[in-house]
C-alpha positions in Angstrom: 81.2 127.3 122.4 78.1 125.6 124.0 76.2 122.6 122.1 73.6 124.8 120.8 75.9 127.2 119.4 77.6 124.0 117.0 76.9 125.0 113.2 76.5 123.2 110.3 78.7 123.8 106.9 79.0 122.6 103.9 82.0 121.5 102.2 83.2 124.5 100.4 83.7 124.7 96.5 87.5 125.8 97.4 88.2 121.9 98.4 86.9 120.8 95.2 89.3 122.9 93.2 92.0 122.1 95.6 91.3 118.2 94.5 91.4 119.7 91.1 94.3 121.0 91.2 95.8 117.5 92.5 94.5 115.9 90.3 96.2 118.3 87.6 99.5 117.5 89.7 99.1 114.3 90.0 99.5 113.5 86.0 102.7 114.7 86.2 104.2 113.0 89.2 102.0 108.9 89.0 104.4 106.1 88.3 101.6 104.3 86.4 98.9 104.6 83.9 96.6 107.0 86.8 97.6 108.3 90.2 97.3 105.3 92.9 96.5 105.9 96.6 97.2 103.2 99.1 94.7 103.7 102.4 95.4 101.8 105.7 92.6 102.4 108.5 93.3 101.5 112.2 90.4 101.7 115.0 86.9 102.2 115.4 84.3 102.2 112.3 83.9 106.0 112.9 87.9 106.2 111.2 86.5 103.7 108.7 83.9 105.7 107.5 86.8 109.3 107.7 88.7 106.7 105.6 85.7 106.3 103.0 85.5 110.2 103.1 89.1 111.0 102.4 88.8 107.9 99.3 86.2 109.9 98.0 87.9 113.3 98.0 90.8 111.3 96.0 89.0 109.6 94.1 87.4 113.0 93.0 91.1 114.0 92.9 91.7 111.3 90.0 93.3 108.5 91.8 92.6 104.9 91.8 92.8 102.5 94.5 95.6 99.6 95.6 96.5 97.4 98.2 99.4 97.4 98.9 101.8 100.6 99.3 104.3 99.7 96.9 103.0 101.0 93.8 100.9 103.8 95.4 102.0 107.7 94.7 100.1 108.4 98.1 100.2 106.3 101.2 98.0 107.5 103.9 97.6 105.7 107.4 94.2 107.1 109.3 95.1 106.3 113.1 93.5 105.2 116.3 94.5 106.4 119.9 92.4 104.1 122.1 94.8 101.9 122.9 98.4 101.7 123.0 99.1 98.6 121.0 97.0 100.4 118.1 99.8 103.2 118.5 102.8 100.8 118.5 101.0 99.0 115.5 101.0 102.4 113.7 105.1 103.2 114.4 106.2 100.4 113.7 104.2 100.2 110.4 105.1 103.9 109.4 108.9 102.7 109.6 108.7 100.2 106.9 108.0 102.7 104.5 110.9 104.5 105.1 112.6 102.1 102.0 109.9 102.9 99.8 110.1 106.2 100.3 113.6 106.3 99.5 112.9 104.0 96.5 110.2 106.1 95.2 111.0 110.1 96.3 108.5 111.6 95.2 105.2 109.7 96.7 103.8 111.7 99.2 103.2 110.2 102.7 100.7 111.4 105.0 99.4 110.5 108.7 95.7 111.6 109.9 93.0 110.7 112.5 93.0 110.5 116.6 96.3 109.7 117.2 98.0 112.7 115.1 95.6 115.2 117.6 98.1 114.2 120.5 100.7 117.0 120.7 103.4 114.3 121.9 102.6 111.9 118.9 102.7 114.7 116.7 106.0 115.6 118.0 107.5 112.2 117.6 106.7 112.1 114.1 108.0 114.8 113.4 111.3 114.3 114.6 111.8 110.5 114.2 110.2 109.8 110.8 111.0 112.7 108.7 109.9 111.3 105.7 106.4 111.8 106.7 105.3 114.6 104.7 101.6 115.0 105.6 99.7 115.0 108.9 96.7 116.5 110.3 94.5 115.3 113.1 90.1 114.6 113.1 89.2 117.8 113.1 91.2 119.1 109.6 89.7 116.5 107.5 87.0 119.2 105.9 90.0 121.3 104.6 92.3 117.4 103.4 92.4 118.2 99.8 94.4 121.8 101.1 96.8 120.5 103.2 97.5 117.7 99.9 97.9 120.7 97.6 100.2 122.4 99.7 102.2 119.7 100.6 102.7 118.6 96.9 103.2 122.1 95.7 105.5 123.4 98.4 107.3 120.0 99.2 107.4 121.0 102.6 106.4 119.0 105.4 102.8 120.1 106.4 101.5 119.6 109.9 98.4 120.7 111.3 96.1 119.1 114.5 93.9 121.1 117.5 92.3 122.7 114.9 88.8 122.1 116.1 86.7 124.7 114.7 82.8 123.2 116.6 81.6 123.3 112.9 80.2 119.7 111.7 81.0 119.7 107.6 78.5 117.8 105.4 79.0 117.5 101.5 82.0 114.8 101.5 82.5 112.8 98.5 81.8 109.2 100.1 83.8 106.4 98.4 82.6 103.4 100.6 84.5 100.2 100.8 81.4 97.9 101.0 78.6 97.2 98.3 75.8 95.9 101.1 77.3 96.7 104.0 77.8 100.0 105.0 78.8 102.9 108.0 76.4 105.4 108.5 77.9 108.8 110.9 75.1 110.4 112.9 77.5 112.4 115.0 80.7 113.0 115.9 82.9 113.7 119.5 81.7 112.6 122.6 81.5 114.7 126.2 81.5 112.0 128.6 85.5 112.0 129.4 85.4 108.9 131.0 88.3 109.1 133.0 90.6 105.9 130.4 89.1 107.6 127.3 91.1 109.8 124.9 88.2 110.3 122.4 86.6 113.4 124.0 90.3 115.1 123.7 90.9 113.9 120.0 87.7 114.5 118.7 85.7 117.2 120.3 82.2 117.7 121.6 79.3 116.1 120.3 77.8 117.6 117.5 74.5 115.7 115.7 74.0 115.9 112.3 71.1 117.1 110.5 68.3 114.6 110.8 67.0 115.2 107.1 70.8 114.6 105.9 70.7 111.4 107.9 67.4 110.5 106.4 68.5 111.2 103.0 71.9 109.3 103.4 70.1 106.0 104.6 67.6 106.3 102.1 70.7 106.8 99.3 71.8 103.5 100.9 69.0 101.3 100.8 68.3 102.3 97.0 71.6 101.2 96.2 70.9 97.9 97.9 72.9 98.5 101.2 71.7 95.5 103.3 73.4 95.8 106.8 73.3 99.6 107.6 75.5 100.8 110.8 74.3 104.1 112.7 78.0 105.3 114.2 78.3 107.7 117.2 80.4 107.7 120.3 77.3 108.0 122.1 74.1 107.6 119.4 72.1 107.6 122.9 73.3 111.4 123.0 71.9 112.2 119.5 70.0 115.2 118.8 71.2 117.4 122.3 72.5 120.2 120.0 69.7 120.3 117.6 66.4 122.7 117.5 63.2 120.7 117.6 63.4 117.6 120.1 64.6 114.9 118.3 66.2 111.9 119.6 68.4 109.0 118.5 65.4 106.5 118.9 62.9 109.0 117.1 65.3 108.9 114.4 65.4 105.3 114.6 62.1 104.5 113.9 62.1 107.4 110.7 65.1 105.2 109.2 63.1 102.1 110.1 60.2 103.4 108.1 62.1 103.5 105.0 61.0 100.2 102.8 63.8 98.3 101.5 64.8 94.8 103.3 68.2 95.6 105.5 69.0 95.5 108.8 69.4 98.2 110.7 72.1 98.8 113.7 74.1 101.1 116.0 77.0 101.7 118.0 78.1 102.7 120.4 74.8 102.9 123.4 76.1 104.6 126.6 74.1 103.0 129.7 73.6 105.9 131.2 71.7 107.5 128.5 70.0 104.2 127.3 66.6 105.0 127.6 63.1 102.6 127.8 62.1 104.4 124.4 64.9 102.9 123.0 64.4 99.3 123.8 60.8 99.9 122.9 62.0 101.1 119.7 64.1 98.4 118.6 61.3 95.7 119.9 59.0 97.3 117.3 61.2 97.8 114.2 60.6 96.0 111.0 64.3 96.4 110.5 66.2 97.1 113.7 68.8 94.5 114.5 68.1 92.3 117.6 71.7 93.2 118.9 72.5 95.7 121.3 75.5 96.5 122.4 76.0 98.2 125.6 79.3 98.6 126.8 79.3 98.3 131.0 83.2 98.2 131.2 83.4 97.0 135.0 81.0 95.1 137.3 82.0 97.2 140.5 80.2 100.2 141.1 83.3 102.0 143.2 85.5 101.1 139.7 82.8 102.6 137.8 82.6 106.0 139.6 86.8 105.8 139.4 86.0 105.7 135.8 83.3 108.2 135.2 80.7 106.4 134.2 77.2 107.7 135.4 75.5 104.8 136.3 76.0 101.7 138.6 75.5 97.9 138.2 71.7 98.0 139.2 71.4 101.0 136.8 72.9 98.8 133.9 71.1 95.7 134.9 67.5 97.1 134.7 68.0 98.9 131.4 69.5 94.6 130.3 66.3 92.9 132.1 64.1 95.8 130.2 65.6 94.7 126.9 65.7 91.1 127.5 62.1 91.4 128.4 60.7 93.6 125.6 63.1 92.3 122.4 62.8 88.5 121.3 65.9 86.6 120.9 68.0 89.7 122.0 71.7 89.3 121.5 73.8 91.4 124.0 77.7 92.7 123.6 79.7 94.6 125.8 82.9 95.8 126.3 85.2 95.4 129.4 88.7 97.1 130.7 90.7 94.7 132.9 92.9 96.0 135.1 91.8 99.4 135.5 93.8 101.5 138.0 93.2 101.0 141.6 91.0 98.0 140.9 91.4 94.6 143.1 90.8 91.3 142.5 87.3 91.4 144.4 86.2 94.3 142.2 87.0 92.1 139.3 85.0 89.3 140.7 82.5 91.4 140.7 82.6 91.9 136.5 82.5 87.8 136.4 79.0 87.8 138.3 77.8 90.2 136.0 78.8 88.4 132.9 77.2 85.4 134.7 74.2 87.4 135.4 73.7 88.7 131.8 74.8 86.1 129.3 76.0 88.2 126.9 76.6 86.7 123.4 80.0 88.3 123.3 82.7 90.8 124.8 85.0 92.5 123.8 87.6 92.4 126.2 91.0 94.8 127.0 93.2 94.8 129.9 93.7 98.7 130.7 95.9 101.1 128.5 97.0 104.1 130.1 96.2 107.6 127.5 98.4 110.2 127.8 96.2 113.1 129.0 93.3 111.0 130.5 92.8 111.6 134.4 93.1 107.3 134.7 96.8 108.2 133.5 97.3 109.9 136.6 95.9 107.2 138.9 97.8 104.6 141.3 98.5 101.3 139.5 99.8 98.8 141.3 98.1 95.5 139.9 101.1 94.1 138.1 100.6 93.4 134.3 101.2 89.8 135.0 97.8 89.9 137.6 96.2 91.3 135.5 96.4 89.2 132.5 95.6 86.0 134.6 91.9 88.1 135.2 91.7 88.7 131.8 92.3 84.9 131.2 90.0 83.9 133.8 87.0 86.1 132.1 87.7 85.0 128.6 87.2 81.3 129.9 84.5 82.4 131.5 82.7 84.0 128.4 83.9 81.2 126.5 81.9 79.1 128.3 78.6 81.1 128.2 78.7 81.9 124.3 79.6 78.4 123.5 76.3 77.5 125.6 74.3 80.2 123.9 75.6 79.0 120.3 74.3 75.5 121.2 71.3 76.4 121.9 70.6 77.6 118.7 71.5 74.6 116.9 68.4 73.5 115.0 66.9 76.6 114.5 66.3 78.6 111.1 68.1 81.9 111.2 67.9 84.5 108.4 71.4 85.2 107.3 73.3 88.0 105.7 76.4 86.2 103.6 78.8 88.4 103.6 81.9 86.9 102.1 84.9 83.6 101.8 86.5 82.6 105.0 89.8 81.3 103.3 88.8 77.9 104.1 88.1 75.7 101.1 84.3 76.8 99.3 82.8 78.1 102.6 81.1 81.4 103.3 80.4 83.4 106.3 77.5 85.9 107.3 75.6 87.0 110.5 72.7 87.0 111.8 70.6 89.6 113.1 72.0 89.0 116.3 75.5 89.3 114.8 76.7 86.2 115.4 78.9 85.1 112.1 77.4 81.9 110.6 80.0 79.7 108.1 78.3 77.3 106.1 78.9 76.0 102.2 77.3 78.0 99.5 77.6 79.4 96.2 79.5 82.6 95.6 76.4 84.1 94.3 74.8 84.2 97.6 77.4 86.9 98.5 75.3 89.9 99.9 71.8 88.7 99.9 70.1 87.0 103.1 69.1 83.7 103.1 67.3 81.3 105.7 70.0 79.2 107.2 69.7 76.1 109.1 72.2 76.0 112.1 73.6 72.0 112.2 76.4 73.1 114.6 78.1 75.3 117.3 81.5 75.8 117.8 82.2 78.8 120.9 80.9 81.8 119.6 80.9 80.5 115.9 77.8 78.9 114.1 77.8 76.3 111.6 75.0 76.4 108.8 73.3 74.8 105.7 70.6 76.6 103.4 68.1 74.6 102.9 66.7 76.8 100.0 68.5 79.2 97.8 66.6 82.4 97.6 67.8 83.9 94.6 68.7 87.7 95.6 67.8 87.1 98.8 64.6 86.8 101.1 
């Protein structure tokens, strides 16, 4: 089905009397006072925000909320497939609740998200951890509250993934884990297929929603005094490719922008290839546009880069940077890197140090290569030993170290306007971040907790700030 031909559906009234129905089911099988779900989300924001969908379709289903698994009547872990440690993270967690399983027969336990779209995952659940009674993959989310039913009425193991239908589903009961800050979904899938990247495969094709739905969903936000507002797409430089009328992600930027309200606004992730001038101009004109951008270059070395699919090269990537840098005052810049990719050498990786150099990004973040079942880079010659390539990997995080801890110091002195987001563990102290998203910990009163205040920096420490408010601004500035 081509990009145009992507439709857009509602959630249908069936779901909602599916969660009915659980909830009806529920009374009778909760160990406690209501029904209690326990939700564990790995990865990305994008499974963050799935996770704040599927809370909201439970929450409509009557359950309330824990922390902890051991007193929950439905455990759910929402999965990531990017990299292998994630998946080894998720195994090894799933098998620890073998004894409460056995304790406690009849909670229901369910698996979803990227990693249960992988046949040979799915396989290996179900045959090594039969208590798992529920699992369905990224694209069976708009029909959860069925595969629940089922699964509790039938008491037989339900399993369901590849069932990507090229519909995008609004109408989701949202149940979001912040109070100011928040994820907001533009699209979903990505059709890059970057040669390391298992996303296209595990969640589709692009597919843009509905810029009026956006609109009203940021809006919705703002009123409810969301201050920190993240725009999520694999690519939001892609947005708006499958929609009639012309729109594009940085036309819909500035539309979101023009909503009053004091917040800042962001986005992730910006593909370089698509990263256009309109963009940056965008950004340097907002009244509430973040001054962060992060642009993920993954390699310095243009060979590596064509290895890897990327689209563009190093001079491609460094005038859309110099553009930014030029146009956006006090710009804060973040990548992401893979070390180690196959075939790559030792020069090639020099050549991702000068870039760093070159840049000065605020921060990376940083991964020595993963193969992905199913990805082409799977298939590639590898024979950089893992030992090489994690004295690279050290090399560049001393590197980087010793750029952002410059950067940091240079801001010492300054004023910056601060969102406080929350405790750090240590003592009274608070964190937050500034526009540039660089996390601030200073001493303040728990009442500052999400508003923005004007913060005095007094001292840098790496990549961490350290902060004094001059001036309490009650409910922020």
């Amino acid at each position: 089905m081509a990009d145009s031909e992507i439709s857009i559906n509602s959630l249908s009234g069936k779901q909602f009397e599916y969660m009915q129905l659980i909830a009806e089911i529920m009374e009778i099988r909760k160990r406690g006072e209501k029904p209690v779900a326990f939700i564990r989300t790995y990865g990305c924001q994008q499974n963050v925000a799935d996770s704040e969908k599927i809370k909201g379709m439970l929450a409509q289903s009557g359950f309330e909320f824990s922390d902890s698994p051991e007193n929950a009547d439905f455990i759910l872990f929402n999965t990531c497939a990017v990299r292998e440690h994630a998946e080894d993270r998720v195994f090894g967690n799933v098998g620890a609740l073998k004894n409460i399983k056995r304790k406690h027969p009849q909670i229901l336990i369910a698996l979803c998200g990227c990693m249960m779209e992988q046949e040979h995952i799915a396989n290996k659940i179900y045959k090594s951890f039969p208590f798992v009674g529920l699992v369905f993959g990224t694209h069976s989310l708009h029909h959860f509250p069925e595969l629940m039913y089922n699964s509790l009425v039938n008491g037989k193991r339900v399993f369901e993934r590849g069932n990507d239908d090229n519909k995008l589903y609004e109408g989701f009961p949202i149940r979001r884990d912040g109070s100011f800050k928040g994820w907001l979904p533009i699209m979903y899938g990505c059709n890059n297929f970057c040669t390391y990247c298992i996303v296209p495969y595990v969640r589709g094709r692009e597919r843009s929603r509905d810029k009026q739905i956006i609109l009203e969903e940021a809006a919705a936000m703002i009123n409810n005094g969301y201050k920190d507002i993240t725009l999520l797409g694999q690519n939001v430089n892609s947005y708006g490719k499958n929609l009639e009328g012309g729109v594009n992600f940085a036309q819909l930027l500035r539309e979101i922008d023009s909503i009053d309200g004091d917040y800042w606004l962001r986005f992730m992730t910006s593909h370089p290839k698509d990263c256009s001038k309109e963009l940056i101009d965008t950004m340097a004109k907002g009244t509430h546009i973040s001054r962060h951008l992060h642009l993920p270059f993954q390699s310095g070395s243009d060979r590596v880069l064509k290895e890897m699919n990327r689209h563009y090269d190093r001079k491609r990537y460094l005038e859309i940077v110099n553009y930014a840098k030029e146009k956006i005052d006090g710009l804060s810049l973040t990548s992401d890197i893979i070390v180690g990719f196959p075939g790559e050498t030792y020069d090639d990786f020099k050549q991702t140090l000068s870039l760093i150099k070159e840049v000065g990004f605020t921060s990376l973040f940083t991964f020595i290569y993963s193969p992905r079942v199913g990805t082409p880079a799977a298939e590639m010659d590898d024979p950089v030993p893992a030992s090489e390539k994690s004295k690279w990997f050290q090399e560049l995080l001393q590197v980087q170290e010793e750029i952002a801890a410059k950067r940091c110091a240079d801001m010492v002195g300054s004023t910056q306007k601060v969102l406080i987001e929350g405790k750090t563990g240590k003592n009274n102290e608070l964190s937050g971040r500034t526009s540039g998203n660089i996390v601030v910990e200073l001493d303040a009163p728990e009442s500052t907790i999400g508003t923005f205040q004007n913060v005095t920096i007094t001292k840098a420490r790496n990549w961490i700030l350290k902060g004094k408010i001059e001036n309490i601004n009650n409910g922020g500035i």
